[in-house]
C-alpha positions as CSV (number, residue, x, y, z in Angstrom):
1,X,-18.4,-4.6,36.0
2,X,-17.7,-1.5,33.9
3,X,-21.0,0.7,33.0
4,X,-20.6,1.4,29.4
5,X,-23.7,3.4,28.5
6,X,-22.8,7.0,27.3
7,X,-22.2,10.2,29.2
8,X,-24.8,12.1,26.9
9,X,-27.3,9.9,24.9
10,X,-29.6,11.1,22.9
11,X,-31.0,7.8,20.8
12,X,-32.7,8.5,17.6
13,X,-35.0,6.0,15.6
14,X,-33.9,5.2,12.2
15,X,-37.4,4.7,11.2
16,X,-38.2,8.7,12.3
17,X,-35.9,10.1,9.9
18,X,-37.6,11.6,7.1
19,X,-36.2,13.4,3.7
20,X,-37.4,16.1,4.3
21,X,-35.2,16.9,7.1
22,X,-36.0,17.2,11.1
23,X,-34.2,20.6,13.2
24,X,-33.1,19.2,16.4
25,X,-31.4,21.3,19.4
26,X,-30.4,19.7,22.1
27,X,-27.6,20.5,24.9
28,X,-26.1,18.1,27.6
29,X,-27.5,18.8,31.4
30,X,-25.8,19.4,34.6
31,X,-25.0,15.3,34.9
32,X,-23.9,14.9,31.9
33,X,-21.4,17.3,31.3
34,X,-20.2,16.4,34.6
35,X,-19.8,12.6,32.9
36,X,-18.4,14.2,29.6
37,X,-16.0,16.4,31.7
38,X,-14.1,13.5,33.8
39,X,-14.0,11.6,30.5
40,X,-12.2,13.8,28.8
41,X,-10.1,15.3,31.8
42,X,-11.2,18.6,31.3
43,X,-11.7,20.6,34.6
44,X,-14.9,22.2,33.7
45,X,-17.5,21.2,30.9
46,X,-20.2,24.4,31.8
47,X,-21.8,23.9,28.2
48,X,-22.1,21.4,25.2
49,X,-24.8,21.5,22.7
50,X,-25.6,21.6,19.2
51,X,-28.2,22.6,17.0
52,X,-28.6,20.3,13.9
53,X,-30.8,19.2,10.4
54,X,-31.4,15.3,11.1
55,X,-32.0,14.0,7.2
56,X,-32.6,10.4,5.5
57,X,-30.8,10.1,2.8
58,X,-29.9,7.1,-0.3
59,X,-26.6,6.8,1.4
60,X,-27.7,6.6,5.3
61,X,-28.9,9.7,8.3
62,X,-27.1,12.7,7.8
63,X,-26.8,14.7,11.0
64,X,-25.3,18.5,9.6
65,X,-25.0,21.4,12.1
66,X,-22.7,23.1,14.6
67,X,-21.5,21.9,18.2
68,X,-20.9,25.0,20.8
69,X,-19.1,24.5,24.0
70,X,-18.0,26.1,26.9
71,X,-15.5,24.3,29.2
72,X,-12.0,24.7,30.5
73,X,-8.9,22.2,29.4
74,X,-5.3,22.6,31.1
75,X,-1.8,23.9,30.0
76,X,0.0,20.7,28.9
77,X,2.9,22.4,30.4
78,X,1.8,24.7,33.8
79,X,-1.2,22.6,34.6
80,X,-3.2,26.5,34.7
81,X,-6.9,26.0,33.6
82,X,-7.6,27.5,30.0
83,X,-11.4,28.7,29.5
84,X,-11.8,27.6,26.0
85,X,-15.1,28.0,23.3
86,X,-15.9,25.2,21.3
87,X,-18.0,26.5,17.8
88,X,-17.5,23.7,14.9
89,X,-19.9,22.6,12.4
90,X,-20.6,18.9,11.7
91,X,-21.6,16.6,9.1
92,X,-21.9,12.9,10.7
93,X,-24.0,10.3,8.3
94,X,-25.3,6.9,9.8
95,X,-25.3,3.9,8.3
96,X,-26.8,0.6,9.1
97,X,-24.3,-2.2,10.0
98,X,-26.3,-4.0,7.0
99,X,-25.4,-1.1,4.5
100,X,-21.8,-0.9,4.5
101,X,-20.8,-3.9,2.4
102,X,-17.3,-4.9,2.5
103,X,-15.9,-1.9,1.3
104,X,-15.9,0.3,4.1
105,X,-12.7,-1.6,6.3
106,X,-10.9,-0.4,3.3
107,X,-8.6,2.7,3.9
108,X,-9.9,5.8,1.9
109,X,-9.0,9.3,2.0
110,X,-11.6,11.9,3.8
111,X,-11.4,15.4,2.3
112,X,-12.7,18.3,5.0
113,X,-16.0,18.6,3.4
114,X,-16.7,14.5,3.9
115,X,-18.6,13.6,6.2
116,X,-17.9,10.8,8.8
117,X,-19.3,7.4,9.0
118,X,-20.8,6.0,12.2
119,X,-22.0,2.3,12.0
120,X,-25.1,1.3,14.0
121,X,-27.1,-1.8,14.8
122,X,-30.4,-2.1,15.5
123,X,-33.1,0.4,14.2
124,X,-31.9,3.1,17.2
125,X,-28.3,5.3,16.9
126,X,-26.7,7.6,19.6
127,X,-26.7,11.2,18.6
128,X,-25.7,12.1,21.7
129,X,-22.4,10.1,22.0
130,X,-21.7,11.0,18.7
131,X,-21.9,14.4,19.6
132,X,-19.5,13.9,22.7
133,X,-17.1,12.1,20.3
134,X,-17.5,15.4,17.5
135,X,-16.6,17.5,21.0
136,X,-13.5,15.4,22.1
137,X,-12.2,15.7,18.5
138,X,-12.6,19.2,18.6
139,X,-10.3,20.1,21.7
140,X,-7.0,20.9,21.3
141,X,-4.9,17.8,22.1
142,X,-1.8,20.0,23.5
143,X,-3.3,23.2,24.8
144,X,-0.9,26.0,26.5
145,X,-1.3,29.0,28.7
146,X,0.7,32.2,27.2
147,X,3.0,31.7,30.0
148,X,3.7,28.3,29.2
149,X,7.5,29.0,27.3
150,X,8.4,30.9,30.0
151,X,7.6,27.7,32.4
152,X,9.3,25.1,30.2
153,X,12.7,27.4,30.0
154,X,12.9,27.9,33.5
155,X,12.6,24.3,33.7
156,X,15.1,23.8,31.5
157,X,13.5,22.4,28.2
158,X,14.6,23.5,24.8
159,X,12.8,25.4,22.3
160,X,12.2,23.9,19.0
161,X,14.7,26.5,17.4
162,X,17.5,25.7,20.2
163,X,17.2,21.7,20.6
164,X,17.1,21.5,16.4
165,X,20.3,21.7,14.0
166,X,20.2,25.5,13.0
167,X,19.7,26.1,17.5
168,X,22.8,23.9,18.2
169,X,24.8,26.0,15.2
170,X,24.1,29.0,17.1
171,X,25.0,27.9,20.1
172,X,28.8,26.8,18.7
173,X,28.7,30.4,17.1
174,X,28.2,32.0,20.4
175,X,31.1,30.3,21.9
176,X,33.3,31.2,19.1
């Protein structure tokens, strides 16, 4: 049997949420950053935590503020750990199952200052995992040391510029 309960949960009430907006700060501990860290792969997760205006609002629980980590990811290429910092700002709205109406399995398209959508059930949502899922979106999915070029041509792979059309042209023009 699989436990499926998140890493770093931090339920909120529905009920709680108030217009008039609620500051929260809140930052993962030792066990759950230890959770987030082999869920993600990274080899160290030494800080996650975000400071944040909870606000009810006509259109669901807006959850605005900014995520700040500390952790460590790995060259894609060298396997060498990379300390990396994590600063984004986030604005997540919850809305009740009940609320969405049919319209929402329909494609639309999100500009940068839209927020997301996280369905919940219930009268309870997960900031927490929410939070862990703003992190995960925030690494970078193909990080690299500097000396990661130097790795992949001594291992033989080709730069873009030498495996494309205009690197193969300059290679014929060398042998000419």
């Amino acid at each position: 049997m699989t436990d499926n309960s998140p890493e770093w949960s931090y339920v909120i009430e529905a009920g709680q949420a108030s217009p008039e907006g609620r500051v929260i700060t809140l930052a993962a501990n030792e066990t759950e950053r230890a959770a987030l860290a082999k869920r993600f792969d990274l080899p160290r997760l030494d800080h996650i935590g975000a400071t944040l205006t909870l606000r009810a609002q006509a259109d669901g629980i807006h959850a605005q503020g900014t995520l700040r980590g500390e952790l460590a990811q790995r060259c894609v290429a060298t396997g060498d750990e990379l300390p990396v910092t994590i600063d984004t700002e986030f604005n997540l709205r919850f809305r009740h199952a009940t609320d969405l109406g049919e319209d929402f399995e329909e494609e639309i398209e999100l500009d940068a200052e839209d927020c997301d959508t996280i369905e919940y059930t219930g009268s309870q949502f997960d900031l927490g995992e929410a939070l862990a899922d703003t992190l995960y979106l925030a690494l970078d999915p193909f990080p690299r040391s500097p000396n990661a070029d130097a790795v992949l041509k001594a291992a033989g792979v080709l730069s873009e510029g030498e495996a494309g059309p205009f690197g193969a042209l300059a290679n014929l023009l060398k042998k000419n």
